[in-house]
C-alpha positions in Angstrom: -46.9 187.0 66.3 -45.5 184.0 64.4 -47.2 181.3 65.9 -50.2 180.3 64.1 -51.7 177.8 67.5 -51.7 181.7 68.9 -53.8 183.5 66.2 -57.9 184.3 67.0 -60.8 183.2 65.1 -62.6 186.3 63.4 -65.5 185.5 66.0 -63.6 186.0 69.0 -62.1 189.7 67.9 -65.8 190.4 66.9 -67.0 189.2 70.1 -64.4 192.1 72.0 -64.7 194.8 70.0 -68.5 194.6 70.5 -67.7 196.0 73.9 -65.3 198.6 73.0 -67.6 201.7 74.0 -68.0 200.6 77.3 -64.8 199.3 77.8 -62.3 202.4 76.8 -62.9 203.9 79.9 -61.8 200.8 82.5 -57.8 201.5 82.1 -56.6 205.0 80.3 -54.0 204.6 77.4 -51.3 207.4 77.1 -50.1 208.0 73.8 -46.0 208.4 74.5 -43.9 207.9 77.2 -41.7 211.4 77.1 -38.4 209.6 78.1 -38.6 207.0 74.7 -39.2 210.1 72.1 -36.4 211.9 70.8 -36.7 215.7 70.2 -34.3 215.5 67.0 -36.6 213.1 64.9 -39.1 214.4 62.1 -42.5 214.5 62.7 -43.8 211.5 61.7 -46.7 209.8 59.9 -49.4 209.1 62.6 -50.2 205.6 63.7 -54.7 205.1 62.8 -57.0 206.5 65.8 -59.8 204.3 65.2 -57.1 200.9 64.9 -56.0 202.5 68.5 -58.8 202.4 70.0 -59.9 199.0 69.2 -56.2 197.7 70.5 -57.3 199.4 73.7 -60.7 198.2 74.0 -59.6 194.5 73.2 -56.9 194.8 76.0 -59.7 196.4 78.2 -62.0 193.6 77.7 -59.0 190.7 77.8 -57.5 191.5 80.9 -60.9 192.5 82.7 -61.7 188.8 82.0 -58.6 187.8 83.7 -57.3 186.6 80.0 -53.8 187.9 81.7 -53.4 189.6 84.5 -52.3 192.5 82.6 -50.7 194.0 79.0 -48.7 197.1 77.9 -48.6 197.5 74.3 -46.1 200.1 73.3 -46.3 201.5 69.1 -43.9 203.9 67.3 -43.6 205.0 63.8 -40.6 206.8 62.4 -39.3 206.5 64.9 -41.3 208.7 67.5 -43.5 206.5 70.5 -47.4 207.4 69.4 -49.1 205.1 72.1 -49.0 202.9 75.1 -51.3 201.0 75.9 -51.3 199.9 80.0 -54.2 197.5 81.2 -54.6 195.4 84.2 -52.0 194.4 86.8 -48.5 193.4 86.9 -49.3 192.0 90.6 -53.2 191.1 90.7 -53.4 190.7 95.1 -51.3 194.1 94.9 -53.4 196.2 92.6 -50.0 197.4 91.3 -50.5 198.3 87.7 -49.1 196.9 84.4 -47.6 199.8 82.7 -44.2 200.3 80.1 -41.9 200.2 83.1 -42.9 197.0 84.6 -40.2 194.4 84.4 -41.2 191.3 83.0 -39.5 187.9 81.7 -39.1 188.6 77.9 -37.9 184.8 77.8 -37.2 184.3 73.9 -37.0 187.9 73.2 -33.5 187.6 74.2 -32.7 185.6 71.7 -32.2 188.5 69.2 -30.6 190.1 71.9 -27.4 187.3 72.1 -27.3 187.5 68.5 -26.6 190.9 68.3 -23.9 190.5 71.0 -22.6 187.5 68.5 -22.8 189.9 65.8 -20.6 192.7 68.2 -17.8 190.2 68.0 -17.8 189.1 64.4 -17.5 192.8 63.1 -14.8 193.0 65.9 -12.9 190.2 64.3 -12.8 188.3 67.2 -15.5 185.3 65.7 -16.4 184.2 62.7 -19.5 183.1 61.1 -18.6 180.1 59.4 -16.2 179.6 62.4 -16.8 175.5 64.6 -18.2 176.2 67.4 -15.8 173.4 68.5 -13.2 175.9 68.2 -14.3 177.5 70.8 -16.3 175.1 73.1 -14.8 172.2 72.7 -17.5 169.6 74.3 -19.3 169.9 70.5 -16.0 168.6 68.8 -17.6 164.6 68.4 -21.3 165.5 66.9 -23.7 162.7 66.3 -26.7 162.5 65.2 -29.7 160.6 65.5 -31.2 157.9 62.6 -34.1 157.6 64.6 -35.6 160.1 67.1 -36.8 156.9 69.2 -35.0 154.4 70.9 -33.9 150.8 69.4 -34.6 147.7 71.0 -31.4 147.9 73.3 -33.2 151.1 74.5 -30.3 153.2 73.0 -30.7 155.7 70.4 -28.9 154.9 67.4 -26.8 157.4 65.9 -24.2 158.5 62.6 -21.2 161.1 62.8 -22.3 164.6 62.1 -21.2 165.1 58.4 -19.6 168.1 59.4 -19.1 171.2 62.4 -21.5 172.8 63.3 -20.8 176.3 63.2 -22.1 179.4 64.6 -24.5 180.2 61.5 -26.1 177.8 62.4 -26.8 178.0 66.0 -27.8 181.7 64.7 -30.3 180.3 62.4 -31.6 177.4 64.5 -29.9 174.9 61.8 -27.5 173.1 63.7 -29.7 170.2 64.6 -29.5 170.6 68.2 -33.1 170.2 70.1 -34.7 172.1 72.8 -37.5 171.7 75.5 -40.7 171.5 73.4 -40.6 167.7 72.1 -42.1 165.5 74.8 -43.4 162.7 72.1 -39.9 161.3 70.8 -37.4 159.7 73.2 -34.9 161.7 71.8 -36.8 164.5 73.0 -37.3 163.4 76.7 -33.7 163.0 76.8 -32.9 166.6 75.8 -35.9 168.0 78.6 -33.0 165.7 80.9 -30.6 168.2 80.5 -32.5 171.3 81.0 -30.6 174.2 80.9 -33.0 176.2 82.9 -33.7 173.7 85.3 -29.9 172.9 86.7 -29.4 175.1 89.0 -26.6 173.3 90.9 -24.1 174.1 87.1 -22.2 176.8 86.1 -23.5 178.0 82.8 -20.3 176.3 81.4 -20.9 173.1 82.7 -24.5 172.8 81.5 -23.4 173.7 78.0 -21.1 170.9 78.0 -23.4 168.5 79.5 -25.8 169.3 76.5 -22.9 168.8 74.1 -23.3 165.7 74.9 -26.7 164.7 73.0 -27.2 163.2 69.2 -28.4 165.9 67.0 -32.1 165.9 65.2 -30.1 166.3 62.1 -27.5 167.0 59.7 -25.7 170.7 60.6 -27.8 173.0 58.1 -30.8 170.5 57.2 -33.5 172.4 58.6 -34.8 174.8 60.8 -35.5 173.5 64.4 -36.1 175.7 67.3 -33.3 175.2 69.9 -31.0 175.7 72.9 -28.9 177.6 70.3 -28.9 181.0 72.1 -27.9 179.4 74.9 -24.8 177.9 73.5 -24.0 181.1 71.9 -24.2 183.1 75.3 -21.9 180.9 76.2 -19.6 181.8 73.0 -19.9 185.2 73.9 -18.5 184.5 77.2 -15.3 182.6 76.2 -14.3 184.9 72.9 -15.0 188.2 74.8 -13.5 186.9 78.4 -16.7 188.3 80.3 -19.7 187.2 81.8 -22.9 187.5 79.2 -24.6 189.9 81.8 -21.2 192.3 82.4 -20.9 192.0 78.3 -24.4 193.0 77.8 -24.5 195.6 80.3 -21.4 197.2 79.1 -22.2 196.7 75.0 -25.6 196.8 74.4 -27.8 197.8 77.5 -25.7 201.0 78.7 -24.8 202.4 75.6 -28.7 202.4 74.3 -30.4 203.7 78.2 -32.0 200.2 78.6 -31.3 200.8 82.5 -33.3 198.6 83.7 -32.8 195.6 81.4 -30.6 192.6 83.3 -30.2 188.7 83.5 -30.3 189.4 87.4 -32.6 192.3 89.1 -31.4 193.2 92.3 -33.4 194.4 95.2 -33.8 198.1 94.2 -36.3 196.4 90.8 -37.8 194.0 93.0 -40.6 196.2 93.2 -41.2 196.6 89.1 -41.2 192.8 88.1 -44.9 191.8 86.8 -45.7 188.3 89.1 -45.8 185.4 86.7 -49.3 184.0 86.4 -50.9 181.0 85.0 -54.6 179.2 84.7 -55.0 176.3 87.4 -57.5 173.4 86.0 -60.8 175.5 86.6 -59.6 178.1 84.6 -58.8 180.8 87.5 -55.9 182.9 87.3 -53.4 182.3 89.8 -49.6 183.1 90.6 -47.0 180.5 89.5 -45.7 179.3 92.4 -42.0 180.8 92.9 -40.4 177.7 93.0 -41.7 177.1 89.1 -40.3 180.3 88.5 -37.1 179.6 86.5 -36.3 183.0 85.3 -36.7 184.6 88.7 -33.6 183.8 90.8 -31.5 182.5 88.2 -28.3 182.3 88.9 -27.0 182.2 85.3 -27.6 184.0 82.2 -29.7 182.0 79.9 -29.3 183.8 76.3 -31.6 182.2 75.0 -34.5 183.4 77.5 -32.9 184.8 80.8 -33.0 188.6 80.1 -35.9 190.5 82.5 -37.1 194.2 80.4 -39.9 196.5 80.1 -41.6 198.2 76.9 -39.7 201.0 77.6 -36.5 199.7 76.9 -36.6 196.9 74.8 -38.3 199.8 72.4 -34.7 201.5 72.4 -32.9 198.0 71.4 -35.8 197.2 68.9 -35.9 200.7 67.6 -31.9 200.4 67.3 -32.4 198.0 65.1 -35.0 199.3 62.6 -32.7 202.2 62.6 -29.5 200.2 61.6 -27.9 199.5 64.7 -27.7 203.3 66.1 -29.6 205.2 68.3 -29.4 208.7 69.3 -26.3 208.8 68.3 -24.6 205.8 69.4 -23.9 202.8 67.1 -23.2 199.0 68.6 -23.7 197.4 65.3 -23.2 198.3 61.6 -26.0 198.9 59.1 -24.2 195.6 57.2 -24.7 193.9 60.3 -28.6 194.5 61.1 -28.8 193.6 57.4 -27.5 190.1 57.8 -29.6 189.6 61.1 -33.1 190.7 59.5 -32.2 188.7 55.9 -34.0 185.5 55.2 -31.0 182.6 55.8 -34.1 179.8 56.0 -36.4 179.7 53.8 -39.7 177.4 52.9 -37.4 175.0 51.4 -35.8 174.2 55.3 -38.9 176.0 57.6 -41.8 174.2 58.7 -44.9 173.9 57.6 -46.7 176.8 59.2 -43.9 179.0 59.3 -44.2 178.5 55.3 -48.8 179.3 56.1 -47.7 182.6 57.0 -44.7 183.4 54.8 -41.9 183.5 57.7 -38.5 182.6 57.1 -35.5 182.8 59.5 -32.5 185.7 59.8 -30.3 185.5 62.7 -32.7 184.6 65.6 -35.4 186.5 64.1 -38.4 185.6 62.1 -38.5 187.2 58.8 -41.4 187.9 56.6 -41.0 187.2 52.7 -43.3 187.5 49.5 -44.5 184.2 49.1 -48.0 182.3 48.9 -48.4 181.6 52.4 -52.4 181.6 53.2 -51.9 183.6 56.4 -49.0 186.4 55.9 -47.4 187.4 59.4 -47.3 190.7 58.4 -45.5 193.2 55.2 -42.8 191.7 53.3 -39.4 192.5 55.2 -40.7 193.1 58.8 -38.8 191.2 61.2 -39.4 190.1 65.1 -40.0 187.7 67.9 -42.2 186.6 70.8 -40.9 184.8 74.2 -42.4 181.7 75.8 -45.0 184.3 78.6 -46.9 185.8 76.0 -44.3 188.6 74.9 -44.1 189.5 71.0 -42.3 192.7 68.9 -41.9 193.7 65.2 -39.9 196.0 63.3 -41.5 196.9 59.6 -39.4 199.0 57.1 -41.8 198.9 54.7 -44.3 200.9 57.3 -42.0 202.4 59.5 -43.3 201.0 62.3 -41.6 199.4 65.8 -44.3 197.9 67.9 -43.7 195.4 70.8 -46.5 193.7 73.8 -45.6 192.1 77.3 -48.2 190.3 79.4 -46.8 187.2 81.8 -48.1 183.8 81.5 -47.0 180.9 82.2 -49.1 178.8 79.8 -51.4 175.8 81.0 -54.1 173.6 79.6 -56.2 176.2 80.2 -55.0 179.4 79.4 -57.2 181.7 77.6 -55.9 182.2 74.0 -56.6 186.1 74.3 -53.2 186.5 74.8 -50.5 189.3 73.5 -48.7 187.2 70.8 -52.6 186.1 69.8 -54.2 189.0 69.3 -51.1 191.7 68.5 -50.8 191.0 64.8 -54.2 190.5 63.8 -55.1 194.1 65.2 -51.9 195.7 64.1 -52.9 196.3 60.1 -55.9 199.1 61.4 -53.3 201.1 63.4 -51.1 201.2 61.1 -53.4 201.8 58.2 -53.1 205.5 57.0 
């Protein structure tokens, strides 16, 4: 949704709608799921028929050509769940169908997710936003960073004290400096792709936070936007402050009290059977399961809050939905209306976002993008709407201005050469005819 590498050229979506008539047929679309509507809600303004039908048809054709293996596209407005899209396979050699209540790897998606558990405990009293985070995980007390991303002559990389703590703002707004697992051009970077958090499976989720603690910073605390290991560090925070594992705090403040039941860090047997097999393109271009062994989210044995958290459509609509709505749901509340309003406000702007988040007029809120009025080329969608996509082609978006909560899940693992008809690709550039009234 907010990655411009991910958009389509106008050629390609012409190319799949040509075959709409004879594709609708190939994998039915339902138009609600009765346990995701609520009875008590309005009737509301319907979603476009004809903007429908060409979502459906596209998904028809992309996962027909193997694209992805499969994609459920879930849309509501006011609040009510007009469609669901379901199209291909969750497990190809299985013939088991994708549909809203396959599990998949949401991988960044649970980024907003921490935030609003960080958000729990700064209306509780028990964190604050402008608080150290060496207050509270000590390992970050001697910040440095970095005059030069690449190494000197001695093979070291130089660095200067951090000019001051980096607090947990900034981890919420990706401004703290610390780096992530997407730079493999700087030496800086390759030392940070060292100390994968993902990747060490022999650490307790303490111990791998500490062991990152450890690394110069990009930049000053508050320079810039930089997409990080910042979740990560924050599940972490909400582990010491609220003296409970990020999975039992989840479970017993988020996930439970909004009927996400089958949203976890950690599926157990009885889901087994639900979770979408995570695919990717081998050098030919084929389609072929990731081997389990590359499968990082899958047997984890801690919770990574920055990408760990396996849902379906069905229930990260209720957390999505929960937040359009203020933080309540059917009657439960597990955040205030002030808090959803400091999570979806612009804290980045173009003055400290890249260069093509600026393209398509997205600032940062608290681990959300953030669409503003500006003179971006390529707008990511109405001013105010608010969302995020995760690394295996997963994307959702909450618009006030529309009314609309709409989310997609397929499962890639992406390669040289995966097809760009993915989810994230194709999800916003359709989006404007459905919702058009």
């Amino acid at each position: 949704m907010y990655d411009a590498r991910w958009r389509l050229t106008t050629l390609l979506l012409a190319s799949a709608l040509a075959g709409s008539l004879g594709l609708a047929a190939c994998s039915p679309q339902t138009q609600a799921s009765a346990d995701t509507v609520s009875e008590s809600i309005p009737a509301a303004r319907e979603l476009n028929g004809q903007g429908l039908a060409a979502l459906d048809a596209t998904l028809n054709q992309f996962a027909a050509a193997q694209a992805r293996s499969g994609y459920v596209a879930l849309i509501a407005r006011d609040g009510v769940v007009q469609h669901i899209s379901e199209t291909g396979y969750a497990d190809i050699e299985a013939e088991r169908p994708m549909n809203a209540d396959t599990l998949v790897r949401i991988a960044s998606m649970t980024k907003p997710v921490t935030a609003v558990a960080v958000m729990q405990l700064v209306e509780n009293g028990a964190l604050r936003l402008d608080q150290p985070l060496a207050d509270i995980i000590p390992a970050f007390a001697d910040a440095h960073v970095a005059v030069s991303v690449m190494a000197n002559e001695s093979g070291e990389i130089a660095t200067v004290p951090a000019a001051r703590a980096i607090t947990i703002e900034d981890l919420l707004t990706h401004t703290s400096g610390i780096g992530y697992v997407f730079d493999y051009e700087t030496d800086l970077g390759r030392l940070y792709l060292t100390r994968n958090v993902y990747e060490d499976r022999d650490m307790t989720l303490e111990q791998r936070i500490d062991h990152l603690a450890g690394l110069p910073l990009y930049f000053q605390p508050g320079e810039r936007w930089y997409y990080s290991w910042s979740n990560d560090i924050l599940g972490r925070v909400v582990e010491v402050v609220s003296g409970q594992d990020l999975e039992s705090y989840m479970q017993s403040r988020i996930f439970r009290p909004l009927g996400m039941d089958s949203t976890t860090f950690f599926p157990d047997e009885a889901l087994h059977g639900r979770i979408a097999t995570l695919y990717t393109h081998d050098e030919s271009g084929a389609i072929q399961a990731l081997p389990s062994s590359l499968d990082y989210a899958f047997g984890a044995n801690v919770a990574a809050g920055g990408a760990g958290l396996f849902s379906t459509a069905n229930d990260y609509f209720r957390f999505a939905q929960t937040l359009a709505n203020g933080g309540e749901l059917e009657g439960t509340r597990i955040l205030s209306q002030d808090g959803v309003n400091a999570m979806t406000r612009v804290h980045v702007g173009a003055d400290r976002m890249p260069e093509n988040m600026n393209a398509g007029n997205l600032g940062f809120g608290y681990s959300l993008g953030v669409v503003y009025e500006g003179q971006g080329s390529s707008a990511s969608g109405y001013p105010a709407d608010f969302g995020w996509g995760g690394y295996f082609d997963t994307d959702f978006f909450v618009s006030p201005q529309t009314g609309v909560v709409a989310l997609i899940l397929a499962q890639e693992q992406p390669s040289a050469t995966t097809p760009r008809e993915g989810a994230r690709a194709i999800f916003r550039q359709l989006m404007p005819a459905v919702i058009a009234e």
